[in-house]
C-alpha positions as CSV (number, residue, x, y, z in Angstrom):
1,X,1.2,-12.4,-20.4
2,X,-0.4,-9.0,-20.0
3,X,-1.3,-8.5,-16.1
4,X,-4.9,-6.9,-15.6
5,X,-5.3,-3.5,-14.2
6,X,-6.1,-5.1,-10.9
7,X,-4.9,-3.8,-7.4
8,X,-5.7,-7.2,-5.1
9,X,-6.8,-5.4,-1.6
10,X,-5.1,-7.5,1.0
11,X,-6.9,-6.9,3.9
12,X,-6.3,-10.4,5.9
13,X,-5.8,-11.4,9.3
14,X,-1.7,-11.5,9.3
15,X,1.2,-11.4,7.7
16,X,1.8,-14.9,6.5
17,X,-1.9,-14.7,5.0
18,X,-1.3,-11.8,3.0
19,X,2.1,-12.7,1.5
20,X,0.2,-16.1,0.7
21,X,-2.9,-14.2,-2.0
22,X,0.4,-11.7,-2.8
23,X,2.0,-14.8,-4.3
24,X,-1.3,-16.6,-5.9
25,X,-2.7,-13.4,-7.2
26,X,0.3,-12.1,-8.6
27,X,1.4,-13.5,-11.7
28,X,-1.9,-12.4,-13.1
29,X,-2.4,-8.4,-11.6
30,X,-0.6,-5.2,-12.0
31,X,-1.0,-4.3,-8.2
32,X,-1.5,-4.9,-4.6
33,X,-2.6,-2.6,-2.4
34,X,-2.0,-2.7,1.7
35,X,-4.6,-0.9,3.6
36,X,-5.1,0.8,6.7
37,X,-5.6,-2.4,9.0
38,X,-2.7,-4.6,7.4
39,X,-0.2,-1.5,7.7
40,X,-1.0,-0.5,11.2
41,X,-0.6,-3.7,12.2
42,X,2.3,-5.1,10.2
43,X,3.9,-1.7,9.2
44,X,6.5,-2.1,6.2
45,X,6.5,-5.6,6.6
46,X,3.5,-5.9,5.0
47,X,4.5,-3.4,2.1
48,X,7.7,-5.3,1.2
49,X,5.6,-8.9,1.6
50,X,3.8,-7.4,-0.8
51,X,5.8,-6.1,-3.3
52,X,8.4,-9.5,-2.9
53,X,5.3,-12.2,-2.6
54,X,3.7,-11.0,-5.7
55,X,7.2,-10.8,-7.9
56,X,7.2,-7.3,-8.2
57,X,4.3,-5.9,-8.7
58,X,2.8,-2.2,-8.0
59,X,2.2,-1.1,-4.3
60,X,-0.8,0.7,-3.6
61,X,-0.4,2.1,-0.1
62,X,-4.3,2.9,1.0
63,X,-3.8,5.1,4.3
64,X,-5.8,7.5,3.1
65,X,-3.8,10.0,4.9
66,X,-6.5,13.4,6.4
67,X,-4.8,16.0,8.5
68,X,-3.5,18.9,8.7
69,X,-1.3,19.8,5.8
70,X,1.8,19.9,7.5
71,X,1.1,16.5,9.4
72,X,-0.2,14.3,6.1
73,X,3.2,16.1,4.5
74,X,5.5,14.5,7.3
75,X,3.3,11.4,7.2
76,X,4.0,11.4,3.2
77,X,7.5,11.5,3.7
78,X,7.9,8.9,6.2
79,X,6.7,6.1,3.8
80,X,9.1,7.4,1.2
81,X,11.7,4.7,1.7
82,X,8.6,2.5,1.0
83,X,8.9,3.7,-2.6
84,X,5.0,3.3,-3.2
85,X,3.8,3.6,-6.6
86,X,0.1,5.2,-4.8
87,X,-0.6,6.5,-1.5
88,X,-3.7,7.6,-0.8
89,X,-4.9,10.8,0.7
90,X,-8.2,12.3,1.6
91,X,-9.3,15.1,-1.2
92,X,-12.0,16.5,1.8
93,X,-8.9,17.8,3.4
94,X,-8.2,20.2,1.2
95,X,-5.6,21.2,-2.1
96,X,-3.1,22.7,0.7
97,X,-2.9,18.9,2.2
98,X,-3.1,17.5,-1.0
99,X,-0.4,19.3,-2.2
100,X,1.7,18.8,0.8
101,X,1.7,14.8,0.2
102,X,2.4,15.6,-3.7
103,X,5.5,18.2,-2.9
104,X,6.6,15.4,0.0
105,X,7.0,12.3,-2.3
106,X,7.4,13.5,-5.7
107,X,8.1,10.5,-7.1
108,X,4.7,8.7,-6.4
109,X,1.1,8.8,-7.5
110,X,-0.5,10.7,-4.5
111,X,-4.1,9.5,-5.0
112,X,-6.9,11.2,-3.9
113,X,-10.0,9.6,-2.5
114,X,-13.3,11.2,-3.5
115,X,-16.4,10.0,-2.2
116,X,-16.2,6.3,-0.5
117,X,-17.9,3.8,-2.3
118,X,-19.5,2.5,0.9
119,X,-21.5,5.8,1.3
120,X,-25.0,6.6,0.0
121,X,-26.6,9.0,-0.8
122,X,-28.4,9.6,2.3
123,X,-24.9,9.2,4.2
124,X,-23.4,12.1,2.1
125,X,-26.6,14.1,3.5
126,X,-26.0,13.0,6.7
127,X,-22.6,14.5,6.9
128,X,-23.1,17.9,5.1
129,X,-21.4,16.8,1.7
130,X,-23.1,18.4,-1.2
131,X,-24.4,16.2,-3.5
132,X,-25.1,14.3,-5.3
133,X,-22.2,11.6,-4.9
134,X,-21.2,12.2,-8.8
135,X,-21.3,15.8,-8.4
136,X,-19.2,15.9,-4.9
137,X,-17.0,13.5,-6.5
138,X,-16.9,15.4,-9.5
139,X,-15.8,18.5,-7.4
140,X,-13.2,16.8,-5.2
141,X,-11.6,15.4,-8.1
142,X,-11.0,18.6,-9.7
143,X,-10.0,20.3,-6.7
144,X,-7.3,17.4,-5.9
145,X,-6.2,17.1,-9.3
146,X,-5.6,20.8,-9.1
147,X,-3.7,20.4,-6.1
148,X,-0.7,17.8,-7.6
149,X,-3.0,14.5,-7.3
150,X,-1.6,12.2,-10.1
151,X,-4.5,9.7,-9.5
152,X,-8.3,9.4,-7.9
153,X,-10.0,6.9,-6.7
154,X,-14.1,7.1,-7.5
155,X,-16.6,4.9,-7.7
156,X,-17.9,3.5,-11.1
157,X,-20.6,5.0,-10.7
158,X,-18.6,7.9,-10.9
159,X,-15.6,7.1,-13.2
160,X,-16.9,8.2,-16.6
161,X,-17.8,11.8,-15.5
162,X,-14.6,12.5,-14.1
163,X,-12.5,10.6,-17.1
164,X,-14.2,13.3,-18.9
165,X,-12.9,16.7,-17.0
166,X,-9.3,15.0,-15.8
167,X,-6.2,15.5,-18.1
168,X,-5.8,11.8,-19.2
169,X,-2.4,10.7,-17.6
170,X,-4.2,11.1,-14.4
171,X,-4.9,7.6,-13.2
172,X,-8.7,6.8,-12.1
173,X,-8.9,3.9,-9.3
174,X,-12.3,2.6,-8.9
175,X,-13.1,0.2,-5.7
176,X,-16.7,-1.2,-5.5
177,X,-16.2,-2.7,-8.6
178,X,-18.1,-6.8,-7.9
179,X,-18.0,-9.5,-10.7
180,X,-21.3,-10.1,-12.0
181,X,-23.4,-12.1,-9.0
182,X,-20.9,-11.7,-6.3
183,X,-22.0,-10.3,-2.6
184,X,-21.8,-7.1,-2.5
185,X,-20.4,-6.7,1.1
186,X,-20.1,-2.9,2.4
187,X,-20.1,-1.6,-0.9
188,X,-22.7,0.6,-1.8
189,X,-22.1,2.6,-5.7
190,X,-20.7,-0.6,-7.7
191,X,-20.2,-2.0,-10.9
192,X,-18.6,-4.9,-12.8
193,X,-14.7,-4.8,-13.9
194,X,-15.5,-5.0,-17.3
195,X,-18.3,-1.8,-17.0
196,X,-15.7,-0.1,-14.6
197,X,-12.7,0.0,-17.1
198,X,-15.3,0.8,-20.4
199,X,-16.3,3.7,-18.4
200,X,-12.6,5.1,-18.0
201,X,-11.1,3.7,-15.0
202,X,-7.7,3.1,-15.2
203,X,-7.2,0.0,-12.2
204,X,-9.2,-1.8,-10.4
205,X,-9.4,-2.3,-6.9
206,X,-10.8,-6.0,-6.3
207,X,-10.9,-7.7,-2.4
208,X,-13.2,-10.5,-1.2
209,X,-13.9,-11.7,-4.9
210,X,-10.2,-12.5,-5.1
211,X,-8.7,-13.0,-1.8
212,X,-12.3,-14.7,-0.3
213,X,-12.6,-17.4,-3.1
214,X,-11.2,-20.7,-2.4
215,X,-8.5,-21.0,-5.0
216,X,-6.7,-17.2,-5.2
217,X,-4.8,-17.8,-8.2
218,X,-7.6,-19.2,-10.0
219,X,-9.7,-15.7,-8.9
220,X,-7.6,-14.2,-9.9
221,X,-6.7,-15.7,-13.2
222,X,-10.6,-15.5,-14.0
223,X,-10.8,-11.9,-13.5
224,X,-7.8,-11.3,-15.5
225,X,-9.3,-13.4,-18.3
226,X,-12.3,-11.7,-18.1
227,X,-10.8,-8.3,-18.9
228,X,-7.8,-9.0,-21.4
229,X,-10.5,-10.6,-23.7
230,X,-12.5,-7.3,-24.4
């Protein structure tokens, strides 16, 4: 069975809930990605719950790391013996602290975060980032990519225009991405998995649709379906 190009966000209230989608969603996804609030609070637990759980699969590691260069570079390197396929980093901080997380784990896709896909327009104003989102995106990509980033994550809003400027082994992560009539939560700049992955992205990262349903696996299953049959 061919696994979709789906990172499951497992962003639940503990451990034993997260191993639990890890283990429905798995047989049917590439990857699984542990964010901010499961690692804080579960640490490498989580990451090897994960990885275990779901048979295997991919670990996206989302801290999306933004400091100064020699900080995020130490930060990198502590989460080496995690062996993460991504980790994420701010591309705002710079190419001299994207390039410290690159130089500091080698062997992973240090992933660079563009614009977040719950900010609008009006939220890039509001904070002095030049816009608009698909030329600041645009922009960061290239600067990150530049700097030793071996993935990005964009929104699909967003995907096609850099697909078109980054060398192609360069993996493009889109979150925001919503089956057709789901809720659209926090989101802001989405799209649906099928649209995302015509339009160049590479993986996608799906949450709530998946790990909110009532049946995981079946989620799961249907979003897999839904792209394999293109």
């Amino acid at each position: 069975m061919t696994l979709a190009p789906v990172a499951v966000a497992l962003d639940g209230p503990d451990l034993a809930t997260i191993t639990g989608w890890a283990a429905a969603a798995g047989p049917y996804v590439s990857t699984m990605k542990v964010g901010l609030e499961t690692y804080l609070r579960d640490g490498d637990a989580a990451v090897h719950a994960a990885r275990d759980a779901s048979g295997g699969r991919d670990v996206f590691l989302d801290l999306k790391l933004h400091d100064i260069p020699n900080t995020v570079g130490g930060a990198a390197r502590s989460v080496a013996h995690l062996a993460p396929t991504y980790l994420t980093v701010h591309a705002s901080g710079g190419a001299a602290m994207v390039r410290a997380a690159a130089d500091a784990l080698p062997d992973t896709r240090v992933t660079a975060v563009t614009v977040l896909t719950s900010m609008s327009e009006d939220d890039l104003a509001a904070v002095g980032l030049l816009g608009p989102a698909i030329d600041a995106a645009r922009r960061l990509a290239l600067l990150a990519v530049g700097a030793g980033a071996r993935a990005i994550v964009c929104s699909p809003q967003e995907v096609a225009a850099i697909r078109a400027e980054v060398p192609r082994d360069v993996v493009l992560i889109t979150p925001g991405v919503r089956p057709a009539g789901a809720a659209l939560g926090d989101q802001q700049r989405v799209a649906t998995p099928e649209q995302a992955l015509a339009d160049g992205a590479d993986l996608l990262v799906i949450g709530r649709p998946i790990t909110g349903a009532p049946d995981v696996a079946a989620a799961a299953a249907q979003i897999a379906a839904s792209l394999t049959i293109r």
